[in-house]
C-alpha positions as CSV (number, residue, x, y, z in Angstrom):
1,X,39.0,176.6,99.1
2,X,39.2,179.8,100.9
3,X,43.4,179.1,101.1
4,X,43.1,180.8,97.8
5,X,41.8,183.9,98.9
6,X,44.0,185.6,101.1
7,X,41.6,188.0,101.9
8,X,40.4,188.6,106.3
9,X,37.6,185.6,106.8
10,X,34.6,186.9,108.8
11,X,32.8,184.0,110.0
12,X,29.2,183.9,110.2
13,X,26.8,182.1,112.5
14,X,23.2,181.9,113.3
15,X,23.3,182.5,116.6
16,X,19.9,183.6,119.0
17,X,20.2,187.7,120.7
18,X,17.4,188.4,122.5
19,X,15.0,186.1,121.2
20,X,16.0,187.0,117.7
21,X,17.7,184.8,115.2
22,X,21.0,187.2,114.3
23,X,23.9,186.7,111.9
24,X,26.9,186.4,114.3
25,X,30.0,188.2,112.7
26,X,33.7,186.7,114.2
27,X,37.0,187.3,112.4
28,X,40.7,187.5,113.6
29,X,41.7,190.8,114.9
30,X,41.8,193.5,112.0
31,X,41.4,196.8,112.4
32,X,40.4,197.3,108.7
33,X,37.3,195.3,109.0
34,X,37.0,197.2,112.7
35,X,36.6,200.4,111.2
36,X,34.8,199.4,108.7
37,X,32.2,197.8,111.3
38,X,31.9,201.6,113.4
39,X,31.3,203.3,110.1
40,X,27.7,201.2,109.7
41,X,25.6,201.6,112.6
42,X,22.9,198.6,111.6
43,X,26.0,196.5,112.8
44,X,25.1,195.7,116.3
45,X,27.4,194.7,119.6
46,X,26.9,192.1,121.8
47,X,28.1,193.5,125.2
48,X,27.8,190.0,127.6
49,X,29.1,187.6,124.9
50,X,31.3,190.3,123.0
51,X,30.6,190.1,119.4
52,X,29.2,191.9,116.5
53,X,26.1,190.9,114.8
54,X,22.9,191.7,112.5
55,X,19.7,190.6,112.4
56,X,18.9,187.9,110.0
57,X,16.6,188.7,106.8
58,X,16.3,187.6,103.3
59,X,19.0,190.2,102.7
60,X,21.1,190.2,105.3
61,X,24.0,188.2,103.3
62,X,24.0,190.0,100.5
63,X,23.9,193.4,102.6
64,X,26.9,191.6,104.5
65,X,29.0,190.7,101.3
66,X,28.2,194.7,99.6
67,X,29.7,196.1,102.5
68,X,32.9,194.1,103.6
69,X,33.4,192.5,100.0
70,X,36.4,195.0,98.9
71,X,38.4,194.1,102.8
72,X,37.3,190.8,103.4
73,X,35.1,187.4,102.3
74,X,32.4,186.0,104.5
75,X,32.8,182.5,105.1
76,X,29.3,181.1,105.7
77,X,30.8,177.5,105.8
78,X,29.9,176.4,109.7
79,X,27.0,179.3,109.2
80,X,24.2,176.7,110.8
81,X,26.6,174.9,113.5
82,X,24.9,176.5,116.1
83,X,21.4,175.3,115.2
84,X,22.1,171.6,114.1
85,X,24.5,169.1,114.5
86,X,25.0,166.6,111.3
87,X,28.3,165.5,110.2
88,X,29.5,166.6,106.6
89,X,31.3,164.4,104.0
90,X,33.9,166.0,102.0
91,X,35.7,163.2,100.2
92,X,36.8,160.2,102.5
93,X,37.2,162.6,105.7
94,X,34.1,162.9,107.9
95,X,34.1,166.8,108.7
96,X,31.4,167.1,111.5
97,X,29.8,170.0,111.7
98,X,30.7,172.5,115.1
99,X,29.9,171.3,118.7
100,X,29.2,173.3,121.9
101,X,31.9,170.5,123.1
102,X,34.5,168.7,122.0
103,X,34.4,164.8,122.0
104,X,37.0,165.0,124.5
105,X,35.3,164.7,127.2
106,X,36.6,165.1,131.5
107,X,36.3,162.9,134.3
108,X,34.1,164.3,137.4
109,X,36.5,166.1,139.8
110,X,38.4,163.5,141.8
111,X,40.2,163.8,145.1
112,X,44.1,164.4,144.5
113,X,46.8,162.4,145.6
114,X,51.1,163.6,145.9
115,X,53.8,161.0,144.5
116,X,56.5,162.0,145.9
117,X,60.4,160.6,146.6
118,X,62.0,160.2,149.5
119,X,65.0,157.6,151.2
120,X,64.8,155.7,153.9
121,X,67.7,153.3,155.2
122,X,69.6,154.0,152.1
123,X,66.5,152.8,149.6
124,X,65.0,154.3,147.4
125,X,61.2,155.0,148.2
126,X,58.2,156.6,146.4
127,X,55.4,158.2,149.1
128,X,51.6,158.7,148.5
129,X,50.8,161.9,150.2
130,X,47.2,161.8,151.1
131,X,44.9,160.7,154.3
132,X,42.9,158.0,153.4
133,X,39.4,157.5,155.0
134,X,38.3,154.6,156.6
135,X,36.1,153.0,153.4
136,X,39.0,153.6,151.3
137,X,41.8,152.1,153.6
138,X,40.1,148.3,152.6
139,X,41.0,148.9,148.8
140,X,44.8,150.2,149.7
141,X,46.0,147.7,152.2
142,X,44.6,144.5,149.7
143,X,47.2,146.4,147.3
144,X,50.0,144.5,148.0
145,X,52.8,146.5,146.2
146,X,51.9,149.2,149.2
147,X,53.1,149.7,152.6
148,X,52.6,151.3,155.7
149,X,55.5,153.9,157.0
150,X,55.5,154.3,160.2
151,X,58.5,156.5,161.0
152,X,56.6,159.3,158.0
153,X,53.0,158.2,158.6
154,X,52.6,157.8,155.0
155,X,51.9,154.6,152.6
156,X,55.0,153.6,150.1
157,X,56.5,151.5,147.5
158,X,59.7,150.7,146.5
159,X,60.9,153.1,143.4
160,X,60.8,151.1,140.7
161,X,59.7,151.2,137.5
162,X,56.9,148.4,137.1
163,X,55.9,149.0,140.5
164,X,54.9,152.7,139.7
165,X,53.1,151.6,137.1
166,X,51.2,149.5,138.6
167,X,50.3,151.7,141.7
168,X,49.6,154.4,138.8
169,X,47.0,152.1,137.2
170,X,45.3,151.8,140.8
171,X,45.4,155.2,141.8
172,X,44.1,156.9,138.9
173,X,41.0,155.2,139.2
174,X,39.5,156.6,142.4
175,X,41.9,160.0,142.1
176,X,44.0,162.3,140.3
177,X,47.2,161.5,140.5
178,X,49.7,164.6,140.7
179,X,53.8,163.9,140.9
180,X,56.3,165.8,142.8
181,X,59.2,167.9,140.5
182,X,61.9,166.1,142.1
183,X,59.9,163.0,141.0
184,X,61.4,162.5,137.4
185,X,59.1,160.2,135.1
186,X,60.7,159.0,132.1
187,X,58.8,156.1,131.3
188,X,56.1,156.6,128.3
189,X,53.7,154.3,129.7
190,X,53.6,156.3,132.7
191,X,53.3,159.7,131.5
192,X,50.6,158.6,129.3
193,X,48.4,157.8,132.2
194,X,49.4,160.6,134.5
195,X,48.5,162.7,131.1
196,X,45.7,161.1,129.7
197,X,43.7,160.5,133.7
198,X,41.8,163.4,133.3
199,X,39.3,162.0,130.3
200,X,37.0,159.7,129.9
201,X,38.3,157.2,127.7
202,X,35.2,156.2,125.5
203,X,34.9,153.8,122.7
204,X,36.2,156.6,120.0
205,X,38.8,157.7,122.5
206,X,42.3,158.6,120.6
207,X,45.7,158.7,122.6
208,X,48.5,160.7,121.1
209,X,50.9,158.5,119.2
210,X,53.9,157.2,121.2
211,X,56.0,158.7,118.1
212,X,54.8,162.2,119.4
213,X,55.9,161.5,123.0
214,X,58.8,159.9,122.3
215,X,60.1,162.5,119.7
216,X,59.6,165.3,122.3
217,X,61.3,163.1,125.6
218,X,64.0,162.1,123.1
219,X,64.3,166.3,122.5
220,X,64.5,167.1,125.7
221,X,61.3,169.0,125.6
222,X,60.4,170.8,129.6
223,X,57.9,169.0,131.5
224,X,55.5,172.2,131.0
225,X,55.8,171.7,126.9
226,X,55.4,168.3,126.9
227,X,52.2,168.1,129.0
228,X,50.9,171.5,127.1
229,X,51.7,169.7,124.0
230,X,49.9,166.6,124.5
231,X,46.8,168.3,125.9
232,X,46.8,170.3,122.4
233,X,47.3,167.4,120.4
234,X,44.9,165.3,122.3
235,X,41.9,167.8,122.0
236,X,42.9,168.0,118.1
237,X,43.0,163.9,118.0
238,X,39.5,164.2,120.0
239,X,37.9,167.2,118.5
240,X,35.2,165.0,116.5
241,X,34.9,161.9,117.2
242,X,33.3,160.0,114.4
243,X,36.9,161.1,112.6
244,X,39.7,158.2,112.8
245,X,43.5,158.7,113.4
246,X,44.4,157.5,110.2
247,X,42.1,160.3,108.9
248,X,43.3,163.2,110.9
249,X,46.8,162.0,109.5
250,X,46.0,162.5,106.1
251,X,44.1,166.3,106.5
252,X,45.4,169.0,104.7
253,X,46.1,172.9,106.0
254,X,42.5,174.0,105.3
255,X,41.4,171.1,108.1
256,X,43.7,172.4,110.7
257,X,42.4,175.8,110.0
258,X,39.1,174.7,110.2
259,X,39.7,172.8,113.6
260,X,41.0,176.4,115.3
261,X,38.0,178.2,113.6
262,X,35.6,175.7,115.2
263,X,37.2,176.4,118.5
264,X,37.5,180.1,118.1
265,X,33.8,180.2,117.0
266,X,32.9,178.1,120.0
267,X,34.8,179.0,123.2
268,X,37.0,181.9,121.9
269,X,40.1,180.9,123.6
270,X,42.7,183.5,123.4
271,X,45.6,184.1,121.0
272,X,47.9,182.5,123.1
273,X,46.2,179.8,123.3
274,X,45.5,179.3,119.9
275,X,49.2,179.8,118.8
276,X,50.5,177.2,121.6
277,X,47.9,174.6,119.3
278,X,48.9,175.5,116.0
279,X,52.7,174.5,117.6
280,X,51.5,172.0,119.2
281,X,50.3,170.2,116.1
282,X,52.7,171.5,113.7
283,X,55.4,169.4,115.9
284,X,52.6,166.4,116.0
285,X,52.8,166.1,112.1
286,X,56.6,166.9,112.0
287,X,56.8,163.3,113.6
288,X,54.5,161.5,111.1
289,X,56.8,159.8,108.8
290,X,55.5,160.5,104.8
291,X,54.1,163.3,105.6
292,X,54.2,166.7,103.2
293,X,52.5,169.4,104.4
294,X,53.3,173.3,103.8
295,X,52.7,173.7,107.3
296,X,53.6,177.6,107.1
297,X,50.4,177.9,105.6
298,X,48.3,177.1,108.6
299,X,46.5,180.9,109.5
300,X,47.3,182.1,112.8
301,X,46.1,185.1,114.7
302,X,48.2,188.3,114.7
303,X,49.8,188.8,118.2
304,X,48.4,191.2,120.3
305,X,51.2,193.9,121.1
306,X,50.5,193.6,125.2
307,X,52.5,195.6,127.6
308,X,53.2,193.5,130.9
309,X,52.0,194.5,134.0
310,X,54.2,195.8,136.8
311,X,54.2,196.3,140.7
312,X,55.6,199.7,141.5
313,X,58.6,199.8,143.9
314,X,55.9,200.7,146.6
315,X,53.3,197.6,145.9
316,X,56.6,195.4,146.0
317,X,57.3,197.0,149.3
318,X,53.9,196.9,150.6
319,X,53.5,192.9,149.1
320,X,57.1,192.1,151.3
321,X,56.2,193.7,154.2
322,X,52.5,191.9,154.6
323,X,54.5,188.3,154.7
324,X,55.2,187.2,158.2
325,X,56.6,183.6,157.4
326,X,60.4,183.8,156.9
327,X,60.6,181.1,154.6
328,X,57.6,182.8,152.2
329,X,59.2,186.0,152.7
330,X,62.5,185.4,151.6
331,X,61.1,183.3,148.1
332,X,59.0,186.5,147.2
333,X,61.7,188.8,147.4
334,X,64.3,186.6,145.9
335,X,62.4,186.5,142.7
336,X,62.0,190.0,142.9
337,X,65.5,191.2,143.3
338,X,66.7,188.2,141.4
339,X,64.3,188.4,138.2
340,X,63.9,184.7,138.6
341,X,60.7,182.6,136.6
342,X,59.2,180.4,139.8
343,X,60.4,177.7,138.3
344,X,63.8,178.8,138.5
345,X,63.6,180.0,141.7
346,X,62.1,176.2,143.4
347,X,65.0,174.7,141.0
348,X,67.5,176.2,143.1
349,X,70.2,174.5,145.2
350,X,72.2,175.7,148.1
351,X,74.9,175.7,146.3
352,X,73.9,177.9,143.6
353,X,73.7,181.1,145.6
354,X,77.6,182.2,145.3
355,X,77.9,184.7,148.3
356,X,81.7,185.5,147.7
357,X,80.4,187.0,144.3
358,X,77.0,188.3,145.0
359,X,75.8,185.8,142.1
360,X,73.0,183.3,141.8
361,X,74.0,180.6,139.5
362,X,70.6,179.1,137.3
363,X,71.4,176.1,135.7
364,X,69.3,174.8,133.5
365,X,66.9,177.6,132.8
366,X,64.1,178.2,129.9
367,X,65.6,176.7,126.9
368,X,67.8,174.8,128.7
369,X,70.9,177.6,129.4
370,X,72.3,178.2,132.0
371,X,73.1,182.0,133.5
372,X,74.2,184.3,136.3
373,X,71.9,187.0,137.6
374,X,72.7,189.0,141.0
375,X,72.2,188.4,144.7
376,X,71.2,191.6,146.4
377,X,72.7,192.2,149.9
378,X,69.4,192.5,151.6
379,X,68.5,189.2,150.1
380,X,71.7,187.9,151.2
381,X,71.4,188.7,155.0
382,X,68.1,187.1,155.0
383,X,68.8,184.4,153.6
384,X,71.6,183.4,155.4
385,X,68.7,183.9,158.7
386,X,66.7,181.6,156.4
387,X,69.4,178.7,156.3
388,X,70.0,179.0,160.4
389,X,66.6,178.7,160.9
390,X,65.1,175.9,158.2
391,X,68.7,173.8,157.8
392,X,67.3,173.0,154.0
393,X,69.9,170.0,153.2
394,X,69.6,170.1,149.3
395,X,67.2,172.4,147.6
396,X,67.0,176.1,148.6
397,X,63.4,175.9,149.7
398,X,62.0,172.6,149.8
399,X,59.0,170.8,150.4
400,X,57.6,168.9,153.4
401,X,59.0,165.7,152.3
402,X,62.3,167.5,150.8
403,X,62.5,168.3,147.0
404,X,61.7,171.7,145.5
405,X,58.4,173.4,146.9
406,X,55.4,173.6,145.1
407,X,54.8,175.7,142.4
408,X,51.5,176.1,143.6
409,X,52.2,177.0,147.1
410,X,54.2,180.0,146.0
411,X,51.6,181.3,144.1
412,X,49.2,181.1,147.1
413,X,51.6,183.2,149.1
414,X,51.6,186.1,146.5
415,X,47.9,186.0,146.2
416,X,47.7,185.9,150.1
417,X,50.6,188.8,150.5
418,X,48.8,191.2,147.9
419,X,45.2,190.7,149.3
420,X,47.1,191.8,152.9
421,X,48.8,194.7,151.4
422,X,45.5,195.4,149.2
423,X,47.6,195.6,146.5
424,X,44.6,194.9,143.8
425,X,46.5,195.0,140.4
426,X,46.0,191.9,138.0
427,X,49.6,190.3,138.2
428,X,51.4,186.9,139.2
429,X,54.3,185.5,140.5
430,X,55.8,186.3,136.7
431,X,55.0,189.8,137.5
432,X,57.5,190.2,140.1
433,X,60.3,189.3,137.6
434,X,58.5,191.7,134.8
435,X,58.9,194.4,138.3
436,X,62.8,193.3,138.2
437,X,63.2,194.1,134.4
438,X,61.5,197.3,134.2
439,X,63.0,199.2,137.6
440,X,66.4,198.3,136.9
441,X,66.1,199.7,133.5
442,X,64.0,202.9,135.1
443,X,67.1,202.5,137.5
444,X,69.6,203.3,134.5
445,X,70.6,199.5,134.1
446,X,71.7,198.8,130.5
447,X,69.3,197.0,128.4
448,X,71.9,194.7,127.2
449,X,73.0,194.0,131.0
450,X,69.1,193.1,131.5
451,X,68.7,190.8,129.0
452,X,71.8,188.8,130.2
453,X,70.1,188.8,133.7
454,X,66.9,187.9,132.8
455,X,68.3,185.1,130.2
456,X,66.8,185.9,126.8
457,X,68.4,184.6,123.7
458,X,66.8,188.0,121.9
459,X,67.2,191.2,122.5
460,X,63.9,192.3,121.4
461,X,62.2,190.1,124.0
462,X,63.9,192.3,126.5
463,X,62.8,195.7,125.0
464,X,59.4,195.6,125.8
465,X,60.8,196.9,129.0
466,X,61.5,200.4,127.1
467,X,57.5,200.3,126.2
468,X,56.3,199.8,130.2
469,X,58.8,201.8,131.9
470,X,57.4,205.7,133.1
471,X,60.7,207.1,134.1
472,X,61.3,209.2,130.6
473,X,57.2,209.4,129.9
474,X,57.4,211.4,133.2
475,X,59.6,213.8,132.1
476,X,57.8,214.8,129.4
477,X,55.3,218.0,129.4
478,X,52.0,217.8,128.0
479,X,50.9,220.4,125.5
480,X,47.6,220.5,128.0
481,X,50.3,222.1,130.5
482,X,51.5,224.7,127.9
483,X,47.9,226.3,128.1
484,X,47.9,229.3,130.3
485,X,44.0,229.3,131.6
C-alpha cells in the first residue's frame, strides 16, 4: 500500500493530446517534483487542460520511474481509468475503477420556489413565493393543506410541522424548493428533502445517515456547514455506486485517499474544496459508532499561501458612489466600514447598531461569538436617513416579506455597483471586509485591535493583512532606483 511510502505520488493516466495516446502526470503541489519537471524538456505542458505529460512508448514508464524515482513514486494504480470502465475487487469492497461522473447524479434545472414566514392575525403562517401559471394552478389548489392570501397575493399554510412536510414532499417534485433565513428548519426529515431535492434518487441511491445529521444539529453546526457537509458526504456515499453503505463504513485511510485522488484526477476541484471533503468525512466517520480509524493519516493537499484581494480606498469610493438605491447603498458601505461577513451584516437587528457608543453589536457570529466592531459617523448619518425612509420593524434590512434580505441580492448589487464604477478586479462581497482589514492596518490600526474587530479567535488569521498591505512596501527604494543611467 502506497501509505507506506511517504514519498510525493505522481499519478499517471492514459489520457488522448492531440490525437496521441500520452502518459498524463498529476501530483499535489510540490515544487521539488516542479523543478524537477523544467529541468527535462521531453516533459510536455498541456496549456487548455493544464497538466504535464509524455508521450506513451514501450519506455515511457521506466523513463518516468529513472527520473523522479529519488523525489517521488509513480502510482500507475487508476493508470487505464480514462480508457475503460470495469470495477476492481480488492477483498470484499468493490473498488470501481474512475468515472468522468460520479454516480451521483442531478435533477434537470427546475423552476425555484421561496418558503418564507410571515404573521397574519396573530398566526403563524408559512408563504410560497412564486407566480404560478395557469396549467400549474389545477395541481396547487387540489392541495388542500394550501390557501389563497388575498391581503399578500400569495398561497400559504399554517406553520406547522407535518404540514411543511407535506407541502415539501409536493413541491419538490415540480421545483426547487429554497427557504428563507428567518425560516428556521429543525426537523431532520425536512432538511433531508430540502438537501437531498437536487438528485436523482435511483435504485443505488445512498442518503447520509440520520446519525450524521443529527450529530451536527445536536452540535450546533451553521446552516452553511451542515448543507456543505452533507453534499460532501453525499457525493462520497454516491461516488460508485455498485459499493454499499455498509461497505464504505468499513474502508480504510487508503480508500478515502483514493476517493479524493479519483476526483482530483477527474475534475480537479481546488484545495479548498478538497480539504472541506476530507472534514467533511472525517466528521461523517467520527459519528459511526465502532469505528477505529487513524484518520490523521488521510493525505491532504498543502495549502496554497494566497494573499486576498483588496479594493483600494478609490475602487471602494468609486463602487459607493455608482449605487443610487439608499437601501443598497447603505448595506455596501456598512460592510465596508464595519468589516462585517454578509451574513453578519443581513443578521443584524435594529437594535444592534448602539449609536450612543458608535458600536455595532454581532451576536452570534462565525463560530458562534459574539463581538463589537465600530459604527463610522458617515454610516451613521445614513443610516439613520435609511430608517426614516424604509421604517424596517425588526431586521436592519429586510426582505419583501420581512426577515433578513437575501444573501443573494446583495451580491447582485456589488456585481451591479462595480460593473457601473468599471471597477474590474476579481473580488466579492468578502472582499469589502478583506478592504476593512487591510486599510485600517495601512491606517496605523493595531493588529491586535483588528483582529478583535474582525472576530478571529487567532491572531495569525489576522496577519495575513501585514502580507497584502502596500503602505511600508512603498516606502521602500528599489536598488533599480540606485542606478544612475
Amino acid at each position: 500500500m502506497y501509505k507506506e511510502n511517504r514519498k510525493t505520488p505522481i499519478f499517471i493516466n492514459r489520457v488522448e493530446v492531440k490525437g496521441k495516446v500520452c502518459l498524463k502526470l498529476f501530483f499535489w503541489r510540490n515544487q521539488v517534483v516542479y523543478n524537477r519537471i523544467r529541468k527535462n524538456d521531453w516533459i510536455k505542458f498541456e496549456s487548455d487542460e493544464r497538466f504535464f505529460y509524455v508521450e506513451d512508448s514501450d519506455l515511457s514508464l521506466t523513463i518516468l520511474q529513472d527520473t523522479f524515482g529519488d523525489i517521488a513514486y509513480l502510482n500507475k494504480s487508476h493508470i487505464d481509468d480514462f480508457f475503460r470502465s470495469k470495477p476492481v475487487i480488492k477483498g470484499d469492497v468493490v473498488r470501481s475503477s474512475i468515472r468522468q461522473n460520479s454516480a451521483l447524479k442531478k435533477r434537470p434545472v427546475l423552476p425555484k420556489v421561496l418558503l418564507f414566514p410571515y404573521t397574519m392575525g396573530g398566526k403563524k403562517l408559512i408563504g410560497i413565493k412564486k407566480y404560478f401559471r395557469y396549467s400549474e394552478y389545477a395541481d396547487i389548489k387540489k392541495f388542500n393543506l394550501l390557501q389563497w392570501d388575498v391581503k399578500h397575493g400569495v398561497w400559504c399554510f399554517e406553520a406547522q410541522r407535518e404540514a411543511m412536510k407535506e407541502v415539501v414532499e409536493f413541491l419538490v417534485q415540480h421545483y426547487v424548493v429554497r427557504i428563507n433565513t428567518e425560516l428556521k428548519v429543525s426537523d431532520l426529515e425536512i432538511k433531508r428533502l430540502l438537501l437531498e431535492q437536487s438528485f436523482v434518487k435511483h435504485d443505488n441511491f445512498i442518503s447520509v445517515p440520520d446519525e450524521f445529521l443529527a450529530y451536527m444539529q445536536l452540535h450546533h453546526h451553521s446552516m452553511n456547514t451542515f448543507e456543505t457537509y452533507h453534499n460532501m458526504v453525499l457525493r462520497f456515499l454516491n461516488w460508485d455506486d455498485a459499493t454499499t453503505l455498509e461497505q464504505i463504513n468499513n474502508f480504510e485511510v487508503e480508500d478515502i485517499d483514493r476517493y479524493h485522488e479519483t476526483w482530483m484526477q477527474q475534475l480537479n476541484p481546488s484545495d479548498s474544496v478538497i480539504n472541506q471533503s476530507i472534514n467533511a468525512i472525517k466528521l461523517y466517520y467520527k459519528t459511526i459508532e465502532d469505528k477505529v480509524m487513524n484518520l490523521k493519516e488521510i493525505n491532504r493537499p498543502k495549502r496554497k499561501k494566497m494573499l486576498p484581494t483588496i479594493y483600494s480606498l478609490d475602487e471602494i469610493r468609486r463602487i459607493i458612489s455608482s449605487i443610487e438605491n439608499l437601501k443598497h447603498r447603505t448595506m455596501i458601505l456598512l460592510i465596508y466600514s464595519a468589516g462585517l461577513r454578509l451574513s453578519e451584516m443581513i443578521n443584524l437587528k435594529i437594535d444592534d447598531v448602539l449609536e450612543d457608543r458608535r458600536m455595532i453589536f454581532i451576536k452570534g457570529g462565525k463560530g458562534r461569538k459574539d463581538r463589537y466592531t465600530i459604527l463610522s459617523n458617515t454610516v451613521l448619518e445614513m443610516l439613520r436617513h435609511y430608517k426614516e425612509v424604509y421604517q424596517p420593524e425588526r431586521f436592519l434590512f429586510e426582505g419583501q416579506y420581512g426577515g433578513p434580505y437575501s444573501p443573494t441580492s446583495v451580491r447582485k448589487v456589488l456585481i451591479h455597483a462595480k460593473a457601473k464604477a468599471g471597477v474590474t478586479k476579481q473580488g466579492a462581497v468578502h472582499t469589502l471586509r478583506h478592504s476593512f482589514a487591510t486599510h485600517l492596518l495601512e491606517n496605523g490600526t493595531d493588529l491586535r485591535y483588528i483582529q478583535a474587530l474582525l472576530g478571529h479567535q487567532s491572531s495569525k488569521t489576522t496577519e495575513i493583512y501585514t502580507h497584502v498591505t502596500t503602505i511600508n512596501i512603498s516606502k521602500i527604494t528599489s536598488p533599480g532606483d540606485l542606478i544612475d543611467l
